[in-house]
BAMIMI-131719 format. One line per field, with one value per residue (C-alpha): residue in one letter; x, y, z. Coordinates in steps of 0.02 Angstrom, whole numbers, plus 50000, padded with zeros to 5 digits. Example, Ala and Ser with C-alpha at 12.3 -4.5 7.8 and 13.67 -1.06 7.14 Angstrom:
2
guke	(a / s)
c1	(50615 / 50684)
c2	(49775 / 49947)
c3	(50390 / 50357)
END
This chain:
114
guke	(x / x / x / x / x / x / x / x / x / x / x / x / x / x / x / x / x / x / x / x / x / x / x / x / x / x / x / x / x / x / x / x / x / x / x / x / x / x / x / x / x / x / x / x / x / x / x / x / x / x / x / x / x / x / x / x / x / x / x / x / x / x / x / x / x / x / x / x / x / x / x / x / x / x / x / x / x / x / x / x / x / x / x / x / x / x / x / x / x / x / x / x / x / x / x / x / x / x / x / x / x / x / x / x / x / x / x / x / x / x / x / x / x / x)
c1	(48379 / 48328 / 48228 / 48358 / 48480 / 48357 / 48417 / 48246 / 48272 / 48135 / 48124 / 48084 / 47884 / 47842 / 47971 / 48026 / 48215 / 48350 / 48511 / 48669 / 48817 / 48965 / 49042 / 49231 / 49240 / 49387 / 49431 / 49284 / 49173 / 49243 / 49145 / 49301 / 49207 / 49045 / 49029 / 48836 / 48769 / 48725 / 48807 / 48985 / 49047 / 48951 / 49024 / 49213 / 49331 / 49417 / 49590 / 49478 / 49444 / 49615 / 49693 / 49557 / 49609 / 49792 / 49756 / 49670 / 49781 / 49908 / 49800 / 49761 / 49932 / 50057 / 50188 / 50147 / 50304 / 50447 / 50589 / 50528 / 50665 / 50536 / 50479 / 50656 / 50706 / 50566 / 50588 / 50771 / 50730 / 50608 / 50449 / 50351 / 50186 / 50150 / 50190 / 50085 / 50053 / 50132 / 50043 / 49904 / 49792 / 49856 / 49742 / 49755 / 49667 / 49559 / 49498 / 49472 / 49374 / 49249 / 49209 / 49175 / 49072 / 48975 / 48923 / 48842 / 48769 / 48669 / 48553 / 48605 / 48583 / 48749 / 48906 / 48963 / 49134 / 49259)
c2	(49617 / 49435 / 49438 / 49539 / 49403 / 49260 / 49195 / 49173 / 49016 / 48908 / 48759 / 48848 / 48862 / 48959 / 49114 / 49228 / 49201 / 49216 / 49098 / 49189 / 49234 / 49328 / 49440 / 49471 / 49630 / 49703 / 49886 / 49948 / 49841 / 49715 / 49530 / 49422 / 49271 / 49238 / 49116 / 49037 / 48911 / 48886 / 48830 / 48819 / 48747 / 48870 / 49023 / 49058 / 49060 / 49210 / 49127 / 49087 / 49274 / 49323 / 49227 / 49298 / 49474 / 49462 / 49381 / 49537 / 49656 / 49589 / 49602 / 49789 / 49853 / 49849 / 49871 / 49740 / 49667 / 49780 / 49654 / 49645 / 49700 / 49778 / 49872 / 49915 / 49989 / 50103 / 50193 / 50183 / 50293 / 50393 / 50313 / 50338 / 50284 / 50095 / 50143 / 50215 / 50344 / 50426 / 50338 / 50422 / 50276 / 50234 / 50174 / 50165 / 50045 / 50143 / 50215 / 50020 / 49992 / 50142 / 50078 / 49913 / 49992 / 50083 / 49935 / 49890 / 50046 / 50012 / 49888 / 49896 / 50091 / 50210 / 50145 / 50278 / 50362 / 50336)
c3	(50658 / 50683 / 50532 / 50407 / 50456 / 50451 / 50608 / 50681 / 50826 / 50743 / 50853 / 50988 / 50936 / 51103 / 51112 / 50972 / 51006 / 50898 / 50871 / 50970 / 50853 / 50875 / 50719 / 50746 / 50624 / 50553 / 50462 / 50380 / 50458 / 50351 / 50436 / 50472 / 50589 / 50641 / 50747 / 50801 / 50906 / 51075 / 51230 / 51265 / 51091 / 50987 / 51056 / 51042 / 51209 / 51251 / 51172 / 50982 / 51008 / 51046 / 50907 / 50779 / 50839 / 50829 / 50641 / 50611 / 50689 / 50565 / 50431 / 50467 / 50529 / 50374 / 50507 / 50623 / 50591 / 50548 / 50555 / 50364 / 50258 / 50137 / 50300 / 50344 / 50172 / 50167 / 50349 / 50292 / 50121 / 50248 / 50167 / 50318 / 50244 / 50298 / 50476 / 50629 / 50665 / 50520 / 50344 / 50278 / 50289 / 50460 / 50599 / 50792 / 50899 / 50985 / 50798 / 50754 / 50896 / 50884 / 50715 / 50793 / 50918 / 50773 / 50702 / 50867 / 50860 / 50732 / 50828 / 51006 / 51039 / 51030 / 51107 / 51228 / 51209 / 51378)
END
Protein backbone atom coordinates (compact mmCIF):
# COMPACT_ATOMS: atom_id res chain seq x y z
CA UNK A 1 0.00 0.00 0.00
CA UNK A 2 2.83 2.42 0.84
CA UNK A 3 4.11 2.21 -2.57
CA UNK A 4 0.54 2.44 -4.64
CA UNK A 5 0.04 5.63 -2.67
CA UNK A 6 3.59 6.86 -2.90
CA UNK A 7 3.66 7.68 0.62
CA UNK A 8 6.97 6.01 1.25
CA UNK A 9 8.52 8.12 4.65
CA UNK A 10 11.77 9.05 2.75
CA UNK A 11 13.79 10.85 5.28
CA UNK A 12 13.88 8.26 7.38
CA UNK A 13 16.96 6.38 5.36
CA UNK A 14 17.07 3.45 8.03
CA UNK A 15 13.30 2.07 8.33
CA UNK A 16 10.81 1.44 5.54
CA UNK A 17 8.00 3.52 7.22
CA UNK A 18 5.31 5.15 5.75
CA UNK A 19 3.76 8.82 6.42
CA UNK A 20 0.39 8.29 8.78
CA UNK A 21 -2.85 9.59 7.12
CA UNK A 22 -6.28 9.32 7.95
CA UNK A 23 -9.15 9.01 4.99
CA UNK A 24 -12.59 10.17 6.33
CA UNK A 25 -14.71 8.26 3.53
CA UNK A 26 -18.14 8.83 2.66
CA UNK A 27 -21.02 6.67 0.54
CA UNK A 28 -19.41 4.65 -1.96
CA UNK A 29 -16.23 4.98 -0.66
CA UNK A 30 -16.35 8.32 -1.96
CA UNK A 31 -12.54 10.01 -0.20
CA UNK A 32 -13.95 13.13 1.60
CA UNK A 33 -10.48 14.11 3.87
CA UNK A 34 -7.27 12.84 4.18
CA UNK A 35 -5.46 14.16 6.52
CA UNK A 36 -1.25 13.33 6.86
CA UNK A 37 1.47 14.24 8.96
CA UNK A 38 2.89 13.32 12.06
CA UNK A 39 2.51 14.22 15.61
CA UNK A 40 -0.28 15.95 17.17
CA UNK A 41 -1.01 18.67 14.38
CA UNK A 42 -0.96 16.25 11.52
CA UNK A 43 -3.62 14.03 12.71
CA UNK A 44 -7.20 15.33 13.26
CA UNK A 45 -8.78 15.54 17.01
CA UNK A 46 -11.70 13.65 17.76
CA UNK A 47 -13.94 17.12 17.36
CA UNK A 48 -12.11 17.72 13.31
CA UNK A 49 -13.44 14.13 13.02
CA UNK A 50 -16.74 14.75 14.43
CA UNK A 51 -17.40 17.85 12.47
CA UNK A 52 -16.17 16.03 9.11
CA UNK A 53 -18.75 13.28 9.95
CA UNK A 54 -21.73 15.29 10.71
CA UNK A 55 -20.73 17.29 7.19
CA UNK A 56 -21.02 14.02 5.68
CA UNK A 57 -23.94 12.68 7.34
CA UNK A 58 -25.69 15.68 5.80
CA UNK A 59 -24.35 15.14 2.67
CA UNK A 60 -25.54 11.45 2.55
CA UNK A 61 -28.95 11.70 4.38
CA UNK A 62 -31.40 13.79 2.04
CA UNK A 63 -33.49 13.99 5.14
CA UNK A 64 -31.14 15.15 7.60
CA UNK A 65 -33.11 18.05 7.99
CA UNK A 66 -36.80 17.78 7.51
CA UNK A 67 -37.85 21.20 8.73
CA UNK A 68 -37.21 21.78 4.81
CA UNK A 69 -40.37 22.75 3.29
CA UNK A 70 -39.30 20.85 0.09
CA UNK A 71 -38.94 17.86 2.62
CA UNK A 72 -42.25 18.60 4.18
CA UNK A 73 -44.30 18.78 0.90
CA UNK A 74 -43.16 15.55 -0.26
CA UNK A 75 -44.01 13.29 3.05
CA UNK A 76 -47.13 15.52 2.88
CA UNK A 77 -48.03 14.20 -0.95
CA UNK A 78 -46.71 10.68 0.56
CA UNK A 79 -43.40 10.92 -1.51
CA UNK A 80 -41.61 8.75 0.81
CA UNK A 81 -38.47 8.45 -1.23
CA UNK A 82 -35.74 10.98 0.23
CA UNK A 83 -36.47 9.62 3.67
CA UNK A 84 -35.07 6.59 5.85
CA UNK A 85 -35.79 3.93 5.96
CA UNK A 86 -38.36 4.10 3.31
CA UNK A 87 -36.37 5.66 -0.20
CA UNK A 88 -35.07 3.25 -2.41
CA UNK A 89 -31.63 4.57 -2.28
CA UNK A 90 -31.84 4.97 1.44
CA UNK A 91 -28.94 4.14 3.74
CA UNK A 92 -28.57 3.38 7.52
CA UNK A 93 -25.57 3.96 9.53
CA UNK A 94 -24.57 0.84 10.31
CA UNK A 95 -24.76 0.04 6.22
CA UNK A 96 -22.39 3.27 5.87
CA UNK A 97 -20.09 2.05 8.21
CA UNK A 98 -19.60 -1.60 6.87
CA UNK A 99 -18.67 -0.02 3.66
CA UNK A 100 -16.17 2.00 5.52
CA UNK A 101 -14.94 -0.98 7.15
CA UNK A 102 -14.63 -2.66 3.60
CA UNK A 103 -12.39 -0.32 2.48
CA UNK A 104 -10.13 -1.22 5.37
CA UNK A 105 -10.57 -4.49 4.37
CA UNK A 106 -8.84 -4.19 1.56
CA UNK A 107 -5.35 -3.76 3.22
CA UNK A 108 -5.86 -4.34 6.86
CA UNK A 109 -7.46 -7.97 6.73
CA UNK A 110 -11.52 -8.33 7.00
CA UNK A 111 -13.29 -6.13 9.46
CA UNK A 112 -15.34 -8.44 11.62
CA UNK A 113 -19.15 -8.11 11.80
CA UNK A 114 -20.56 -7.36 15.73
Amino acid sequence: MQKDLDIKEYTDTTHDVMIPHTIVLGRDLEVFKVYNGYYYWGRPSTAELHAELRELARRTYRDWDITEPELREKWKKGDKSDFYPYGGNSISMDTLMLQMAGAVDQYAGRAKRS
